[in-house]
C-alpha positions in Angstrom: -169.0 -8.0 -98.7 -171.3 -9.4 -101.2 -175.0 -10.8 -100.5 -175.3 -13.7 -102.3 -178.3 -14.6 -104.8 -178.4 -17.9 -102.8 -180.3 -15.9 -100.0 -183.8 -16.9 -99.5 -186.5 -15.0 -97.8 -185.6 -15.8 -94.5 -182.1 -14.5 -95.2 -179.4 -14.1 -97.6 -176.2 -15.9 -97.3 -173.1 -13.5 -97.3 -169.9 -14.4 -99.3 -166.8 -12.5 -97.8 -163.3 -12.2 -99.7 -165.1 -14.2 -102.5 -163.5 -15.3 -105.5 -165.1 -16.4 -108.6 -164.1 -20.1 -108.0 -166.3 -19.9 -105.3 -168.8 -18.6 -106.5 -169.0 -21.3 -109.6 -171.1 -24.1 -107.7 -173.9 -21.5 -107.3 -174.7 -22.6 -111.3 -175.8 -25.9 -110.5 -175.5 -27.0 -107.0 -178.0 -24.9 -104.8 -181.3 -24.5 -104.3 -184.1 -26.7 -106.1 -184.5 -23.8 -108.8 -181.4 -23.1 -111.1 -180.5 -21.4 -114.0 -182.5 -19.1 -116.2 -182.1 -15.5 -117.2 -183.1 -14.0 -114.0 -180.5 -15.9 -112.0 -178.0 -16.3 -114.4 -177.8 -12.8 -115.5 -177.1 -11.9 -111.4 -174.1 -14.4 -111.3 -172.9 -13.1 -114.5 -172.7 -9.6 -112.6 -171.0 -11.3 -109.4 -168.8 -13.5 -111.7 -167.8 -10.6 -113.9 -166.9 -8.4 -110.8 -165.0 -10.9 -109.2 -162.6 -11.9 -112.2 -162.2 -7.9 -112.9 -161.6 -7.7 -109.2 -158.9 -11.1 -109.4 -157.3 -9.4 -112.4 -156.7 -6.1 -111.0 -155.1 -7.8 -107.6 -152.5 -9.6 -109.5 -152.0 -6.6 -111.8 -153.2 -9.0 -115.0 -155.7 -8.8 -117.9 -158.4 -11.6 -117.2 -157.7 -13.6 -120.1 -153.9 -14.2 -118.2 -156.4 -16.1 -115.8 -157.6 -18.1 -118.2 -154.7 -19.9 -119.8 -153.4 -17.2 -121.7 -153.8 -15.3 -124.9 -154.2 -17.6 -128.7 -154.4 -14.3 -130.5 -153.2 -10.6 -130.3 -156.7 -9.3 -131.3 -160.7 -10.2 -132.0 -162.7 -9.6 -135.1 -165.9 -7.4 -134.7 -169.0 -6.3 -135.9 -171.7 -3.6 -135.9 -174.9 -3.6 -136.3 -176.5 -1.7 -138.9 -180.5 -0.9 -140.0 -182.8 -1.0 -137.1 -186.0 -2.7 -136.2 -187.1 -1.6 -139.5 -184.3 -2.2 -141.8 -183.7 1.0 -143.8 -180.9 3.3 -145.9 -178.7 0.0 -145.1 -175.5 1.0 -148.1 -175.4 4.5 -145.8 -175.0 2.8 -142.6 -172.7 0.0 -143.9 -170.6 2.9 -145.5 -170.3 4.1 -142.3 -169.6 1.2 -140.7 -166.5 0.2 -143.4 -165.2 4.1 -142.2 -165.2 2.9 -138.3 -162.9 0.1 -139.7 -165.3 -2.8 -139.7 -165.5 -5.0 -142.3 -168.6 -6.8 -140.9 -171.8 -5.9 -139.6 -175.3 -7.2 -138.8 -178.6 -6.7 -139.5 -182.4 -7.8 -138.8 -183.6 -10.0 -141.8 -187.2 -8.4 -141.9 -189.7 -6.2 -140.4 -192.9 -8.5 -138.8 -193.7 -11.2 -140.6 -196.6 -13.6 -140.1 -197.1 -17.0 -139.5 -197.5 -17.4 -143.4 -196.9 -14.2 -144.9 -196.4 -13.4 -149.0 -193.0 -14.3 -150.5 -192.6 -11.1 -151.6 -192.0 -9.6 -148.2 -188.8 -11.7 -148.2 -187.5 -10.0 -151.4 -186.3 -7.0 -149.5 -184.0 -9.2 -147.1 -181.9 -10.5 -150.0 -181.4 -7.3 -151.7 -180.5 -5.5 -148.4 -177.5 -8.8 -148.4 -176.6 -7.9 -152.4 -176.2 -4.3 -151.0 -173.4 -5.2 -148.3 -172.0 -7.6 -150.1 -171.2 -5.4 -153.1 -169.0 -3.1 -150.5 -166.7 -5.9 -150.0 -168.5 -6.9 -146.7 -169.7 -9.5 -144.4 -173.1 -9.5 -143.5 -174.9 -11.6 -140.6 -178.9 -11.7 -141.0 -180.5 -11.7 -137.8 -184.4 -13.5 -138.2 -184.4 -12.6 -134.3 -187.0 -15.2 -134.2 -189.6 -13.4 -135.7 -190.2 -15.9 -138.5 -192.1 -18.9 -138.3 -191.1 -22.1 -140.2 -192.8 -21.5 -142.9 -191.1 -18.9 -144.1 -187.9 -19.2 -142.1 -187.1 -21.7 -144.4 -187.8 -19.7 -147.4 -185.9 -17.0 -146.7 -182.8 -19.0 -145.4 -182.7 -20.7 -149.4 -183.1 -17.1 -150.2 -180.2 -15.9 -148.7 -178.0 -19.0 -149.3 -176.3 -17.9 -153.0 -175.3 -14.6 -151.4 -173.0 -16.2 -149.0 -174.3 -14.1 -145.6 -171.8 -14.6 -142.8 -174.2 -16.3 -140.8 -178.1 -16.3 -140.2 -179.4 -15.7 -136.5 -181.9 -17.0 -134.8 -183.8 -18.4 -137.4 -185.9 -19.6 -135.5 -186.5 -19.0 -131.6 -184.2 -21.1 -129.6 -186.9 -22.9 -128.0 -188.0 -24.8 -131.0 -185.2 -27.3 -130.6 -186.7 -29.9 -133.5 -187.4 -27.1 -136.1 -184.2 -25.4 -136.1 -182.7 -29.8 -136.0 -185.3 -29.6 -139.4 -183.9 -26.4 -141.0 -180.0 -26.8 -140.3 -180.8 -29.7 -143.0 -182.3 -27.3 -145.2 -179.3 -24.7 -146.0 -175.9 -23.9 -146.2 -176.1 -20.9 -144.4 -174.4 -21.4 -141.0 -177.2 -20.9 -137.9 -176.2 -19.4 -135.4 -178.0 -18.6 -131.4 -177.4 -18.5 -128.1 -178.3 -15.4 -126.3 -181.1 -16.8 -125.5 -179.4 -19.7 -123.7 -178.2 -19.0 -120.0 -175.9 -22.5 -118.8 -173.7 -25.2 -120.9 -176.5 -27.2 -120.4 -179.0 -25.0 -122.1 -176.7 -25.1 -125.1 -175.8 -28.9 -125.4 -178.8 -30.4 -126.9 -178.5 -28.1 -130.0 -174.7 -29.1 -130.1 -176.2 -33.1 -129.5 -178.4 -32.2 -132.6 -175.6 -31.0 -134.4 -177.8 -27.9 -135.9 -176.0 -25.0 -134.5 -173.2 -23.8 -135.9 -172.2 -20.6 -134.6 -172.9 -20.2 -130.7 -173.7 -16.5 -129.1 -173.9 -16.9 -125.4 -174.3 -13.5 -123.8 -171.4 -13.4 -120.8 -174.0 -10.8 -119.0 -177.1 -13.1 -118.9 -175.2 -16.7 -119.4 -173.4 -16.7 -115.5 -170.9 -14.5 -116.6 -166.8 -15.5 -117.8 -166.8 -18.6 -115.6 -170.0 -20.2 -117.3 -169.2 -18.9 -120.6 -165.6 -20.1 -121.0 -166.7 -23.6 -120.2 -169.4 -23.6 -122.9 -166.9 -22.6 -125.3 -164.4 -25.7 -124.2 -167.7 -27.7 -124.6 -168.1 -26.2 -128.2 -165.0 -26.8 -129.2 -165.2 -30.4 -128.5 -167.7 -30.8 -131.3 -165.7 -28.3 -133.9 -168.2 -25.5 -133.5 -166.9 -21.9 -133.3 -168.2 -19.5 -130.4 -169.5 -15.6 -131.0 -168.9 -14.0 -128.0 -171.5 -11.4 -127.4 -169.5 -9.3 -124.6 -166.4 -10.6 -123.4 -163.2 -9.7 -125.1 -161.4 -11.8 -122.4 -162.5 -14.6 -123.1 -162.5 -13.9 -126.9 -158.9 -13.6 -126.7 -157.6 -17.0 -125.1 -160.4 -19.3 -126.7 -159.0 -20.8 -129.4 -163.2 -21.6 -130.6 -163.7 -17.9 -130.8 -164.6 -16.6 -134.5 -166.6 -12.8 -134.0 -167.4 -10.6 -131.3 -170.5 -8.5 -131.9 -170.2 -4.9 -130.6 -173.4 -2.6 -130.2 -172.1 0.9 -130.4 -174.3 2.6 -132.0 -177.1 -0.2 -132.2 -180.4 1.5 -132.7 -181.5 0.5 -129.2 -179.0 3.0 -127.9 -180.0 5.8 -130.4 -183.6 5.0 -129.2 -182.3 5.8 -125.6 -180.5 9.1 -125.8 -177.1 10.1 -125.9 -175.3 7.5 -124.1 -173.0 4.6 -125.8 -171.6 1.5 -124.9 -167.9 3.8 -124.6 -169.9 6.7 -123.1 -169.0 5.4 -119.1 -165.4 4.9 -120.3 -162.9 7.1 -119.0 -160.6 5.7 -122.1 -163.0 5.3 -124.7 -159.8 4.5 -126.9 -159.3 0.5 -126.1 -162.4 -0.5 -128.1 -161.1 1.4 -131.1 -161.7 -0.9 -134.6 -159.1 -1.7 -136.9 -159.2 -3.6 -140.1 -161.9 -5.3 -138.6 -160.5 -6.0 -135.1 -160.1 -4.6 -131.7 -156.8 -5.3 -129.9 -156.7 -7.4 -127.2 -156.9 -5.3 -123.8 -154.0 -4.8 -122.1 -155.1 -3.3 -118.5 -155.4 -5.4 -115.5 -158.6 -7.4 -114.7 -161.1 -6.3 -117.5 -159.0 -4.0 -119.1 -161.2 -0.9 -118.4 -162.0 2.2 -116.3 -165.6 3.1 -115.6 -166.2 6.8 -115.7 -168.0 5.8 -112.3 -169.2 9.8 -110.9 -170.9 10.1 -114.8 -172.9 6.3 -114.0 -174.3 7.6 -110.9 -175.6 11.2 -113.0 -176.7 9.0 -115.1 -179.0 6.5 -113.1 -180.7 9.4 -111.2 -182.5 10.2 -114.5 -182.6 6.9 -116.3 -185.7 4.8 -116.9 -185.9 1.5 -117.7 -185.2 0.3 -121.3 -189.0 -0.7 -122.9 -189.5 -3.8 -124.5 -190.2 -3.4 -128.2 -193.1 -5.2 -129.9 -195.1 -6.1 -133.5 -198.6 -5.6 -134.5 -199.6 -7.6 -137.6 -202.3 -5.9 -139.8 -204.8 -8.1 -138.6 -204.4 -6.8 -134.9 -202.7 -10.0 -133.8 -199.2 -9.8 -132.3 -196.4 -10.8 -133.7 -192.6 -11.9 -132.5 -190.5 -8.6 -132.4 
């Protein structure tokens, strides 16, 4: 039995023997309030659930649900350099020994509004670095650049080829990421910051997004997210999936799955990984550059579920990080 997030405060509906078909009208259809990342990011965990749940009755991998498989594996990559981007030919060493031939990385540290060129210079000899390994790099601005020197450091990057540049901007500048996709090569992409199909089709309208990077946890979960990739594909733009290797592996749109092991928010945190509550750490393991497609029913894992509980009785909510410019002002982190 599942309460439902289309309770109110004078009580909750209940969904019984719930399926994720059922639970897909709660996207759009009740309640004068919809969407966002509060509510979204709670369906994703019901609609996630459910399909693992689906799976594991009919003894299938999800993505058997879904159509079926259009490839045998998915391309990854990792992130490398921190908040403060640093020792990146180590880490991307490291990286290439893990079997990735991709990673990612932040563009810059803070930058203001309009900072000095020069603290752009460092972004494109990080990119020279990678690239000189034989690998792809994606340059995450993580909106913290304004216009003025998004744009600069976009024609920056461009004659080193990176594999894409992220967030250039923050997604809710609609008309200034329109303004700079006109301004490079580089291929844009976003999306995690975008929680329905809805949120994502005026930047697909605008043509000015090529890459798309809806987060499955915060974006209503595999049912929401594998209909904003059939919308995608309708106007020829290629889908990074942020979590899902299911879906990844029977949406024919799908280009590069981003995994965090070993991002430095989880170094930050303690000991714990993303494989760390796995009881077969094993079916995430890189190769070449991909990650075979999971062959266990539902979501193709087991959660190591007595080490979660030892692990919540301790844990403390993950702090949001933050910028200080020199002059006391904040800045976008």
């Amino acid at each position: 039995m599942i309460s439902s997030i289309s309770g109110n405060a004078r009580g909750g509906k209940v969904v019984i023997n719930c399926t994720p078909d059922l639970l897909q009208p709660l996207t759009t259809k009740p309640g004068f309030y919809r969407g966002g990342p509060v509510f979204m990011s709670a369906l994703a965990g019901l609609d996630i659930a459910l399909w693992d749940l689906k799976g594991r009755k009919l003894n299938v991998p999800i993505y058997q649900l879904l159509g079926g498989r259009v490839r045998a594996k998915v391309s990854v990559y990792a992130w490398i350099g921190g908040d403060r981007p640093s020792d990146i030919e180590t880490a991307a060493k490291a990286r290439l020994a893990q079997g990735f031939k991709a990673i990612k990385m932040n563009a810059t540290e803070d930058i203001g509004w309009l900072d000095s060129p020069r603290t752009l210079e460092s972004s494109v000899e990080r990119l020279k670095i990678v690239k000189a390994l034989g690998m792809d790099a994606a340059i995450d601005f993580h909106g913290r650049l304004h216009k003025p020197m998004a744009k600069q450091l976009a024609k920056a990057l461009e004659p080193h080829g990176p594999l894409f540049i992220e967030e250039p901007l923050l997604s809710e500048h609609q008309e200034g990421i329109k303004q700079l996709s006109k301004l490079t090569t580089c291929p844009i992409a976003l999306g995690e910051r975008l929680y329905s199909r809805w949120d994502v089709k005026r930047f697909l309208k605008d043509a000015s997004v090529d890459v798309l990077q809806p987060d499955v946890a915060h974006c209503g979960g595999i049912s929401e997210l594998k209909k904003t990739a059939a919308m995608a594909e309708t106007y020829d733009g290629p889908i990074a999936l942020a979590a899902c290797l299911q879906v990844g592996i029977c949406t024919p749109n799908h280009v590069i799955q981003e995994m965090s092991l070993g991002i430095h928010y989880n170094v930050l945190a303690g000991e714990y990984d993303i494989h760390s509550y796995l009881k077969d750490p094993s079916v995430f393991e890189v190769k070449d550059g991909y990650v075979e497609a999971l062959a266990g029913p539902g979501l193709g894992i087991e959660i190591n579920e007595e080490l979660v509980r030892k692990v919540a009785q301790t844990s403390i909510p993950w702090p949001l990080g933050g910028f200080t410019g020199k002059d006391g002002g904040l800045r976008e982190w």
